[in-house]
PASEBA-1860 file (N, C-alpha, C; in nm, 3 decimals):
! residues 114
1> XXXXXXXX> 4.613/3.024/-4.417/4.634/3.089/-4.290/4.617/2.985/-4.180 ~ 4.713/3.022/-4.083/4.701/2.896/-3.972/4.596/2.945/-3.894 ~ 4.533/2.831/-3.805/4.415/2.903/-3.729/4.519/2.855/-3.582 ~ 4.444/2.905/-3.490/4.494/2.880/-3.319/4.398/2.826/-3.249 ~ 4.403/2.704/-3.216/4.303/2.677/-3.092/4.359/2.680/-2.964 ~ 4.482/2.671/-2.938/4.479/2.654/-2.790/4.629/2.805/-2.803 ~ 4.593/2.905/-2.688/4.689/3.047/-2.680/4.761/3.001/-2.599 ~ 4.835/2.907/-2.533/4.953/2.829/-2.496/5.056/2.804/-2.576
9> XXXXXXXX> 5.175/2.896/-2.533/5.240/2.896/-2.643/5.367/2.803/-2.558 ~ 5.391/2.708/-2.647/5.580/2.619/-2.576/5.686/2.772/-2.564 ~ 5.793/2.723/-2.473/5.870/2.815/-2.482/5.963/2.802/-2.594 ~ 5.942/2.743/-2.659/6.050/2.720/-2.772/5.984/2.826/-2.913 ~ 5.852/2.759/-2.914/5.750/2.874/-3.026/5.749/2.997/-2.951 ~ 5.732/3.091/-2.820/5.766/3.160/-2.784/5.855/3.266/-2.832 ~ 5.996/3.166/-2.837/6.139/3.210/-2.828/6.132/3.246/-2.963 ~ 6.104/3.125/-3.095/6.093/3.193/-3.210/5.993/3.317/-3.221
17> XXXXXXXX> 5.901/3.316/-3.206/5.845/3.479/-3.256/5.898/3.576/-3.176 ~ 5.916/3.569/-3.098/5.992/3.689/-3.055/6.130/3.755/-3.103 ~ 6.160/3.618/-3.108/6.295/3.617/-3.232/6.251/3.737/-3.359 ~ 6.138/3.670/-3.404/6.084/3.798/-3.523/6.077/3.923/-3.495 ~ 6.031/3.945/-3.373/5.999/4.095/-3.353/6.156/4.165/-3.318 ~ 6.270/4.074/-3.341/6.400/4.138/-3.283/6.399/4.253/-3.378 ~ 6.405/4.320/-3.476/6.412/4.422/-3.520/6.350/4.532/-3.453 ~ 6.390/4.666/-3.479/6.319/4.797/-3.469/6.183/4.808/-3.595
25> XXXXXXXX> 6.254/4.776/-3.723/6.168/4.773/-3.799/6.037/4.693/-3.843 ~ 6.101/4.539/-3.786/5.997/4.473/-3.804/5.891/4.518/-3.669 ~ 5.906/4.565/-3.593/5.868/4.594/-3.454/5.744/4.700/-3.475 ~ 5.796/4.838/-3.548/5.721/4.912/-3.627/5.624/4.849/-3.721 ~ 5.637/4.764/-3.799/5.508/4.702/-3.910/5.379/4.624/-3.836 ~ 5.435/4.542/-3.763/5.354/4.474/-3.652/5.260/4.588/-3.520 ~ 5.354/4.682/-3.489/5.272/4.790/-3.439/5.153/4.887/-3.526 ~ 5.213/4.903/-3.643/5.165/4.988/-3.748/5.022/4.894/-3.775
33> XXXXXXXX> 5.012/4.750/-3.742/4.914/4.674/-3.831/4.834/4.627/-3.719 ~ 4.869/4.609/-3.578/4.806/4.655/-3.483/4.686/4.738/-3.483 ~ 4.755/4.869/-3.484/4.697/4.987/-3.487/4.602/5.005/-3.593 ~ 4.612/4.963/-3.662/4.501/4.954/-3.789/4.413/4.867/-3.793 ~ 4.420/4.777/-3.672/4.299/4.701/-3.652/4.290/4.546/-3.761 ~ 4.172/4.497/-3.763/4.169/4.332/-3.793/4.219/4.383/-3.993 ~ 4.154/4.458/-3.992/4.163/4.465/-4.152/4.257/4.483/-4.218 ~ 4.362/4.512/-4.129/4.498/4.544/-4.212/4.524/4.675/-4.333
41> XXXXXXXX> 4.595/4.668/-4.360/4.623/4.771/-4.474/4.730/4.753/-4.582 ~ 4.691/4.835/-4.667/4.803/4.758/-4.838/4.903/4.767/-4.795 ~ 4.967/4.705/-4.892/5.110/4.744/-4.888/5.143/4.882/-4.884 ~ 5.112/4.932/-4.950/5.112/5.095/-4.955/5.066/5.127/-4.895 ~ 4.976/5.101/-4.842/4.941/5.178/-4.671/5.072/5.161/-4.585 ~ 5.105/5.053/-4.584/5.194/5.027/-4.445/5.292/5.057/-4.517 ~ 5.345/5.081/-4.626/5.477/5.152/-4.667/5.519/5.283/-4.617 ~ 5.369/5.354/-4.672/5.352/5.507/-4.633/5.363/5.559/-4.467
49> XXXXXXXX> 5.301/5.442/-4.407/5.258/5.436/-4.227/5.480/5.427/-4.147 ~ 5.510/5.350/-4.270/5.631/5.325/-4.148/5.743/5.360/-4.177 ~ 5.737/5.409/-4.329/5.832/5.483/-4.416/5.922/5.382/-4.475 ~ 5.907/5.245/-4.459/5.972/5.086/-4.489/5.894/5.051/-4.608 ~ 5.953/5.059/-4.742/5.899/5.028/-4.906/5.993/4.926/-4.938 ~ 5.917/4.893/-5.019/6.002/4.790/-5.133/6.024/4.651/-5.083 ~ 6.152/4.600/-5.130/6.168/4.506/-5.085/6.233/4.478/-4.952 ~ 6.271/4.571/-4.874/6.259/4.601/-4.716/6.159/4.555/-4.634
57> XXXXXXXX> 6.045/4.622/-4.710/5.927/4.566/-4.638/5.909/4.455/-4.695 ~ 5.884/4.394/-4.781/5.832/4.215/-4.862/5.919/4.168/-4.736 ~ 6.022/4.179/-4.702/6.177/4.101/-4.574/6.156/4.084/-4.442 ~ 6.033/4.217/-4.449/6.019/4.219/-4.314/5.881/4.155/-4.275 ~ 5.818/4.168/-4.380/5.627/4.085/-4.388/5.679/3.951/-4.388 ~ 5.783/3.906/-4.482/5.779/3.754/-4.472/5.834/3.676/-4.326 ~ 5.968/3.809/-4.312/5.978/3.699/-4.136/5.843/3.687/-4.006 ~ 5.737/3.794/-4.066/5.680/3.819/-3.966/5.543/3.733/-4.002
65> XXXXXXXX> 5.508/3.690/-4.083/5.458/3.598/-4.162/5.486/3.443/-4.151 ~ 5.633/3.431/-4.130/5.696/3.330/-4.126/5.639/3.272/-3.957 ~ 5.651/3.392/-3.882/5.663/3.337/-3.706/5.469/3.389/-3.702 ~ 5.378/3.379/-3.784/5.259/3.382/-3.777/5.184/3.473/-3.682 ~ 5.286/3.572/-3.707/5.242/3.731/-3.617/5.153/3.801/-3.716 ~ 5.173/3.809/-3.841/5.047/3.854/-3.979/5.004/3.752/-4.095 ~ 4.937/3.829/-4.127/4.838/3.730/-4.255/4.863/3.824/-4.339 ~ 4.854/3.756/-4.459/4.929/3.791/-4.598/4.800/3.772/-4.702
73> XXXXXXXX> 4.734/3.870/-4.783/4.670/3.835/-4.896/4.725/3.868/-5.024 ~ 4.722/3.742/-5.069/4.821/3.774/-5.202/4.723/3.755/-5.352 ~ 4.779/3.853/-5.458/4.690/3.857/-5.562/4.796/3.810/-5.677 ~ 4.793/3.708/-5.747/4.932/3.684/-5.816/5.028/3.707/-5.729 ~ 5.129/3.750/-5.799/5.263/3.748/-5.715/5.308/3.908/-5.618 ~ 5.165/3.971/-5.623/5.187/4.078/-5.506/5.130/4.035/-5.401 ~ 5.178/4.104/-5.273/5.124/4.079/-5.142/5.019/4.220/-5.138 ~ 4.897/4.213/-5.198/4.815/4.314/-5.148/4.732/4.354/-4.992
81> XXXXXXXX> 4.745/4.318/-4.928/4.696/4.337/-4.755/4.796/4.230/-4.675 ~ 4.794/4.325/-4.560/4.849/4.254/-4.447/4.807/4.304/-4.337 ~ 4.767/4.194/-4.230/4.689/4.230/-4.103/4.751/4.146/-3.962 ~ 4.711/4.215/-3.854/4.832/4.127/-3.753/4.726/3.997/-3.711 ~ 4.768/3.929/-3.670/4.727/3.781/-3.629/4.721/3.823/-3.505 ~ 4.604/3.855/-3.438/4.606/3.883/-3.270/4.587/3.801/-3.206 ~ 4.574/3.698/-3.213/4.581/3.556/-3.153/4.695/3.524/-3.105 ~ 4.800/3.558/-3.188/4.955/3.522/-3.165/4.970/3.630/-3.080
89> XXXXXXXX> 4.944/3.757/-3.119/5.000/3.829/-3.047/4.879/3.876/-2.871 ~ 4.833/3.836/-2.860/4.760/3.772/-2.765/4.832/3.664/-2.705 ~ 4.850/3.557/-2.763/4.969/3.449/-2.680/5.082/3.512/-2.627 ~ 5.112/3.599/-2.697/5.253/3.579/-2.676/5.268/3.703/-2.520 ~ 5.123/3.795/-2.523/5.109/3.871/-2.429/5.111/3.786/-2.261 ~ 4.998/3.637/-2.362/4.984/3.616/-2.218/5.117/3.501/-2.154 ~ 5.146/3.431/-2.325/5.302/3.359/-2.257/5.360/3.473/-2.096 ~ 5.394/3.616/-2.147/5.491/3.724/-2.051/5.406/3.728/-1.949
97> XXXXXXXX> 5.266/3.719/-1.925/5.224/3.752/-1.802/5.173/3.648/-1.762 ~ 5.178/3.550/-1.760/5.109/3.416/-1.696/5.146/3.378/-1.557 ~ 5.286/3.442/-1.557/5.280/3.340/-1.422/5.358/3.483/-1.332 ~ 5.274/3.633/-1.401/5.321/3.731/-1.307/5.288/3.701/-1.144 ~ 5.420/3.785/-1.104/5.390/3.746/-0.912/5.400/3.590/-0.869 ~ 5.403/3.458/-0.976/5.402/3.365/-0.909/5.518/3.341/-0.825 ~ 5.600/3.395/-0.791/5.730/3.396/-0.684/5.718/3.506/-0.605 ~ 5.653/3.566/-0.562/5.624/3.701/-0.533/5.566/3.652/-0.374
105> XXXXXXXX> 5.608/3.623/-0.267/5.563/3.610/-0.160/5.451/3.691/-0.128 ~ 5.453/3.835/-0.110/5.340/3.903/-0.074/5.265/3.957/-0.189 ~ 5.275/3.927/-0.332/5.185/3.970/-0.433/5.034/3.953/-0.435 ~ 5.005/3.827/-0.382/4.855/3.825/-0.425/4.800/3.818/-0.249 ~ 4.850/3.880/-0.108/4.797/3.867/0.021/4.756/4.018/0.028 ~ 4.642/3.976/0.119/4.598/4.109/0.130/4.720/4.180/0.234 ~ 4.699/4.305/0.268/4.836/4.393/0.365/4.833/4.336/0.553 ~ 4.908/4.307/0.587/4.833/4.299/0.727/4.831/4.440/0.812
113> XX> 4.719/4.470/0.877/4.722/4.592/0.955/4.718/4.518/1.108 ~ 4.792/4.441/1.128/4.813/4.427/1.294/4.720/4.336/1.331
END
């Protein structure tokens, strides 16, 4: 598993994970594993959670795996747990809001009353 020290993400690593989340479906697994917190859930949990089995889902864990949005525990050649990487997805929150309002003339002034 990769670790993260610095949540600065290039716009290029950016562009790829987001790239990952282009699906509806993959969009759903990553929400679904979210929602379930650090610990993740089986495969069969998140089969059952998003209605996405088989090798649909293995397609959709590995791109999302691939752009280091989840962690994968594997037992032999099954993927038994998967959990979201909130670090990434933490970056990638704050990549979108970092530089909210910085063009924003009156965003960060207080109102003038005269």
């Amino acid at each position: 598993m990769k670790t993260h020290r610095d949540s600065t993400l290039s716009p290029v690593t950016a562009a790829s994970t987001f790239a990952a989340l282009g699906s509806e479906q993959r969009l759903a697994v990553l929400n679904t594993l979210v929602r379930a917190g650090r610990d993740g859930l089986t495969i069969g949990e998140l089969g059952e959670r998003t209605g996405i089995t088989g090798s649909t889902l293995t397609h959709h864990l590995k791109i999302l795996a691939q752009a280091d949005l989840v962690t994968q525990e594997r037992k032999g050649r099954s993927i038994i747990c998967a959990a979201p990487h909130f670090e990434v997805v933490e970056a990638l929150s704050h990549y979108l809001l970092s530089e909210c309002c910085a063009d924003a003339a009156q965003c960060h002034k207080e109102p003038d009353h005269g």
